[in-house]
matplotlib code that plots the C-alpha trace (Angstrom):
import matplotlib.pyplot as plt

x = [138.5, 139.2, 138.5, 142.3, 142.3, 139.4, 140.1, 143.9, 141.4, 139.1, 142.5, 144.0, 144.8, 144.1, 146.9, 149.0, 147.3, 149.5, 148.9, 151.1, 151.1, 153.0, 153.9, 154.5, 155.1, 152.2, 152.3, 149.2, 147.8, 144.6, 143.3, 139.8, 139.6, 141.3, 144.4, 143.5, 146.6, 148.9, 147.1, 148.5, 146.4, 147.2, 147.6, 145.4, 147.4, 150.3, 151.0, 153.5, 152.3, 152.6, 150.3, 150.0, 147.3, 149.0, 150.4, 147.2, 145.1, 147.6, 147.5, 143.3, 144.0, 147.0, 144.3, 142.1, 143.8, 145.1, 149.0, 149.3, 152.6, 153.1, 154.8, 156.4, 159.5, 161.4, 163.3, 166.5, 166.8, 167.3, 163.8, 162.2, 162.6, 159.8, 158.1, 159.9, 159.7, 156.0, 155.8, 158.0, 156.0, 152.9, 153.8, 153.2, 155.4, 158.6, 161.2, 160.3, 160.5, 162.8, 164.8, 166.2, 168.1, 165.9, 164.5, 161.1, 157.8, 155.5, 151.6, 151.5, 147.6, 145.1, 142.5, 139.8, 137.0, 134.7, 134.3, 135.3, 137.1, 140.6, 142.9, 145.9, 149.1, 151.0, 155.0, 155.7, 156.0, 159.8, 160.3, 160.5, 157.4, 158.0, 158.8, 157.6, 161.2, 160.7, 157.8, 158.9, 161.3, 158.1, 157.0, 152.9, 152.0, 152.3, 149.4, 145.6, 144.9, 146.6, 145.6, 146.7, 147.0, 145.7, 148.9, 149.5, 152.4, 150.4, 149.3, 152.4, 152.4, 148.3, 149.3, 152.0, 149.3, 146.9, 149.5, 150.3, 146.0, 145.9, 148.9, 147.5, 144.1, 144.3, 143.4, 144.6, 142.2, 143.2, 141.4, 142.4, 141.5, 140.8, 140.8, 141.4, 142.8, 140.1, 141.0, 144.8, 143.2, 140.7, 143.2, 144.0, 140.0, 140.3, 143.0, 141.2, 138.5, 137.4, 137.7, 137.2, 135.6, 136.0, 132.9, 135.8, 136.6, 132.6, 132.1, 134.8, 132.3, 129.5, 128.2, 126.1, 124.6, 125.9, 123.5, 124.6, 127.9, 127.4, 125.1, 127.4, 130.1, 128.2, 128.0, 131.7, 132.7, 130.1, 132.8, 135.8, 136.0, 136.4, 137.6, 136.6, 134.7, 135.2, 132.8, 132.8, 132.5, 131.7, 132.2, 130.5, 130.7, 127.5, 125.5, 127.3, 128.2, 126.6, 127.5, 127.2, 128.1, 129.6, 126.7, 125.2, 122.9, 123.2, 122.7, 123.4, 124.4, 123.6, 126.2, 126.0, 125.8, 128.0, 127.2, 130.6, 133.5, 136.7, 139.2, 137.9, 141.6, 142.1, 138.6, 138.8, 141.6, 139.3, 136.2, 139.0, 140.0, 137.5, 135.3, 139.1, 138.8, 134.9, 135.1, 137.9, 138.5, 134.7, 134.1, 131.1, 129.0, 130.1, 126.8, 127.6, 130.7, 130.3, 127.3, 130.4, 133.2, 130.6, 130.2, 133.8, 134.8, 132.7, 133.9, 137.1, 136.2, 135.3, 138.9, 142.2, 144.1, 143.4, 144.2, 140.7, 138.7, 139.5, 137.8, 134.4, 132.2, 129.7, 131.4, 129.4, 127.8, 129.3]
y = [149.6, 146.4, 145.1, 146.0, 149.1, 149.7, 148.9, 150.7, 153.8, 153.3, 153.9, 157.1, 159.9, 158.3, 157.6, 154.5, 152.6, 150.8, 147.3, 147.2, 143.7, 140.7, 138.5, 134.6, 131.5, 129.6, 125.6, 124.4, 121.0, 119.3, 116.6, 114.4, 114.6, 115.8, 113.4, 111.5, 111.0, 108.1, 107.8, 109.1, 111.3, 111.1, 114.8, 115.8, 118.7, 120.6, 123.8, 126.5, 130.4, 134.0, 134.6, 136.9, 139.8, 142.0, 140.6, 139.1, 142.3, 143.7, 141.0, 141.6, 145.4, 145.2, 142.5, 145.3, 148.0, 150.1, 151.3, 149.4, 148.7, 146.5, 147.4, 144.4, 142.9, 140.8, 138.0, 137.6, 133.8, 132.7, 130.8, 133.7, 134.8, 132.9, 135.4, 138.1, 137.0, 137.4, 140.3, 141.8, 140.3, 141.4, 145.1, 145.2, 148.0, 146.8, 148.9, 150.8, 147.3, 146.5, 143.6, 140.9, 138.0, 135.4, 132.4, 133.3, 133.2, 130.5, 129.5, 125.6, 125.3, 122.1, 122.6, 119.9, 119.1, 116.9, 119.6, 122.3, 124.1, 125.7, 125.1, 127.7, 126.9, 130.1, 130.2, 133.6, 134.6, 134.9, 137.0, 140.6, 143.1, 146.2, 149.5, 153.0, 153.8, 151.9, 153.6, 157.4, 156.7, 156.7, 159.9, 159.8, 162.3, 159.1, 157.3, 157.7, 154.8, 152.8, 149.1, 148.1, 144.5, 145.1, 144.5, 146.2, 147.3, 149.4, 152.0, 154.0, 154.0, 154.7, 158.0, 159.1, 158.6, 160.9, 163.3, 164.0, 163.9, 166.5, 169.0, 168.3, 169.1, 165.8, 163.1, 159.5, 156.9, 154.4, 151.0, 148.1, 144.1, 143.2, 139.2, 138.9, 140.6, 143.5, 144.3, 145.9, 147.6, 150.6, 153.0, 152.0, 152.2, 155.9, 156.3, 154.5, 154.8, 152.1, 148.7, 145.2, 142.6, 138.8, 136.6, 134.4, 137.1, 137.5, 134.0, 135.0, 137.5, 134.6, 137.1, 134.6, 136.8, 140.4, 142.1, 141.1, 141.9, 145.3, 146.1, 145.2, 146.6, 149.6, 149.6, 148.9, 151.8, 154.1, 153.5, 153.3, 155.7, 159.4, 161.2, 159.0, 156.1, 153.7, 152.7, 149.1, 145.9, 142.3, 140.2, 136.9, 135.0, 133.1, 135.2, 138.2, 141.0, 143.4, 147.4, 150.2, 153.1, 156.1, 157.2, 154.0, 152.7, 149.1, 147.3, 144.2, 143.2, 139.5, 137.5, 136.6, 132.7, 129.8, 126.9, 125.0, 126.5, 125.8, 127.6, 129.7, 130.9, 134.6, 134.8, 137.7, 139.2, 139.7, 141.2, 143.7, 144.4, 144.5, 147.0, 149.3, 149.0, 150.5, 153.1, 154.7, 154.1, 153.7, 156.5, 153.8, 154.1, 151.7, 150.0, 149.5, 148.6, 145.8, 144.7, 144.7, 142.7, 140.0, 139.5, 139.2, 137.2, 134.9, 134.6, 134.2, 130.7, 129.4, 128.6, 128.7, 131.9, 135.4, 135.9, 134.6, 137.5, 140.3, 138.0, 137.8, 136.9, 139.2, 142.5, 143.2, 146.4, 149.3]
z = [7.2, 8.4, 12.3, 13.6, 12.1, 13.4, 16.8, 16.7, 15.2, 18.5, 20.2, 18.2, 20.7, 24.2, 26.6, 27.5, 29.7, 32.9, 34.4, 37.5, 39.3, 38.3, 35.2, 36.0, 33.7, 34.0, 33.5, 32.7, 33.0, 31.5, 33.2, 32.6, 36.8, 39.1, 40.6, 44.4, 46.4, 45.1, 41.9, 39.4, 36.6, 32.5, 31.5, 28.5, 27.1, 29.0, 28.4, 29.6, 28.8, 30.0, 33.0, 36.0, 36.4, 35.3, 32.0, 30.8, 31.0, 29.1, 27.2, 26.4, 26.3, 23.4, 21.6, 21.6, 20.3, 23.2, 23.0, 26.8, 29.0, 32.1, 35.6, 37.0, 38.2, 35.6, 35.9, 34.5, 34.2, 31.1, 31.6, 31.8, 27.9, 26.8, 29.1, 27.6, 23.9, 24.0, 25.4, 22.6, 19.9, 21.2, 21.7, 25.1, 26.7, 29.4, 29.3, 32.2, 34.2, 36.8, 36.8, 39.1, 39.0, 41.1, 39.4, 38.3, 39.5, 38.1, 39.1, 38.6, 37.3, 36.7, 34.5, 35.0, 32.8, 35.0, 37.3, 34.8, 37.8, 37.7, 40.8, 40.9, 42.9, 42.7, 43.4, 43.8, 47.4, 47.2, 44.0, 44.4, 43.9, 42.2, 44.6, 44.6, 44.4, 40.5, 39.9, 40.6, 37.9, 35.6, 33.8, 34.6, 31.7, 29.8, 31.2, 31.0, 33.0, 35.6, 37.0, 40.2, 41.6, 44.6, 47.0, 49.9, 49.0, 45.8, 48.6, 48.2, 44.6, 44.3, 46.3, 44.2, 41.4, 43.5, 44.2, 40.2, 39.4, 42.5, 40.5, 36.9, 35.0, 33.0, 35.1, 35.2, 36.2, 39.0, 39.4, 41.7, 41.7, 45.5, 45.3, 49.0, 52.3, 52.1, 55.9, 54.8, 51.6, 52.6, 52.4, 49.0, 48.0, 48.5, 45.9, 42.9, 40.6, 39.9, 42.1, 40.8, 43.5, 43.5, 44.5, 46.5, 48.6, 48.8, 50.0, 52.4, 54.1, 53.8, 51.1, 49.3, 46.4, 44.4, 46.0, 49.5, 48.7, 47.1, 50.1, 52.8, 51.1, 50.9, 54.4, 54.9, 53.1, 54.5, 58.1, 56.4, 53.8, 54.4, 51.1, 48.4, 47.2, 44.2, 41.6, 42.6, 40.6, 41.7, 39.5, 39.8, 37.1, 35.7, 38.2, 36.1, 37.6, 40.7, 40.6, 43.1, 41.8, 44.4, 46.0, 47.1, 43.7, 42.9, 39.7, 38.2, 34.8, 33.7, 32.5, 28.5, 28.5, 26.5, 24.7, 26.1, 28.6, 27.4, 29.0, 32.4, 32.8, 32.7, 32.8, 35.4, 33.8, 30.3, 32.0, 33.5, 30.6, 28.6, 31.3, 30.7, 26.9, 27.1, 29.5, 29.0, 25.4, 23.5, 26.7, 27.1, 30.9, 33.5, 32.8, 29.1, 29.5, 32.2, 30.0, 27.3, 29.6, 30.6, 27.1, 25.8, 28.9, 28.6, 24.7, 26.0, 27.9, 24.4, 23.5, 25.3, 26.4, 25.0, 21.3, 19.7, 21.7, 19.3, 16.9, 17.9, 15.4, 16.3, 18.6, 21.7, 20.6, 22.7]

ax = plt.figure().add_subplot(projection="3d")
ax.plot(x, y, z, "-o")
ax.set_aspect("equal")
plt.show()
């Protein structure tokens, strides 16, 4: 058996899993260092590609095997089929997406190698986000997972996902990125299972460390939450990745180390998927399967985008 069927066999039985969020076209720009005001800066490589949360976990999910679909609001413009077209070819899942006819969204990046930093201009405030209204249109006995964004507006669709787990035996799983504007979130923390911390919204809190973070998030929760807590994640790149699991225990899983970053991109976005991939398909522990996502995110910042990572030489042993 080769490695595909191998990983579509990893897959056999389990259900569809959901990325809800947002799919942009992102144009990409490689530049030796970063361009000063009135001096212009020759561009290494230009690229335009699918991006957006929600598409590139998708994205890492499908390369892994899993039968996956995306919730997000489409643009009609005929700009946006390069979007589209990949999708398609991929086998990523959109028919259940709602459309509209604004231009579409796209994140002007600036990949620089001096610095080897990525600096994200996203222009997507004015496009449309995806209602509950959309989503009750979805039949949930087709999912086994679902992955939120983290928007505010998610609440009301996280608690139509908690009102089908509360009337059915089979559960879906609910997990949430939380990147930034923590303060409007809690009640969304009570509806997932799973929630996926950035160290920029750490730094944020002037929470210097993963331990610091987990702690006073600990803390945090211990006020704020009344029904439910997550199994949370910080992930924090080459200082890997801190957990603290319902009841309070922290842990940290080292990152896997590099020779060379390439691409950093979607780096986020492959640990997330990745973590998705081992827990709920390899049915891995959270430990495991973060020890597992460090690993094949920080394969995927050997080369550019997503496609090499189900091509490790050597698979992170789960």
């Amino acid at each position: 058996m080769d490695r595909c069927d191998r990983r579509l066999s990893y897959a056999a039985g389990k259900k569809k899993v959901l990325c809800v969020g947002n799919a942009v076209v992102d144009c990409i720009s490689i530049v030796n260092k970063f361009p000063k005001v009135m001096k212009p800066e020759r561009c290494v490589k230009g690229i335009w590609q699918r991006g957006g949360k929600a598409a590139n976990t998708a994205t890492v999910l499908r390369n892994l095997g899993m039968n996956v679909e995306i919730f997000v609001m489409l643009s009609t413009n005929p700009m946006f089929r390069l979007l589209l077209d990949d999708l398609r070819l991929r086998g990523i899942g959109i028919d259940n997406c709602p459309r509209h006819e604004s231009n579409p969204p796209f994140s002007l990046v600036f990949l620089t190698r001096d610095t080897k930093t990525c600096t994200i201009t996203n222009c997507t405030s004015k496009f449309p986000y995806v209602t509950l209204e959309d989503f009750k249109k979805l039949d949930l006995n087709n999912y086994g997972w679902i992955h939120f964004r983290g928007r505010p507006s998610d609440e009301a669709m996280m608690k139509h996902v908690a009102a089908h787990n509360a009337m059915h035996k089979e559960k879906i799983f609910v997990s949430m990125e939380v990147v930034s504007d923590l303060d409007n979130l809690w009640p969304m923390l009570e509806c997932c299972d799973y929630a996926f911390f950035s160290k920029q919204l750490a730094f944020q809190y002037g929470w210097q460390r993963p331990r610091d973070a987990c702690r006073c998030l600990d803390e945090m929760m211990g006020f704020r939450l009344t029904n439910k807590r997550p199994y949370v994640l910080f992930m924090w790149g080459k200082r890997g990745v801190g957990l603290l699991d319902n009841v309070g225990n922290y842990l940290r899983v080292r990152a896997h180390k590099i020779a060379r970053v390439v691409d950093a991109l979607g780096a986020g976005e492959a640990f997330v998927g990745a973590f998705i991939y081992a827990l709920y398909v390899r049915e891995r522990t959270a430990t495991i399967a973060a020890s597992f996502a460090n690993r094949m995110a920080a394969h995927k910042c050997t080369k550019f985008g997503f496609d090499h990572m189900a091509n490790i030489l050597v698979e992170p042993p789960l």
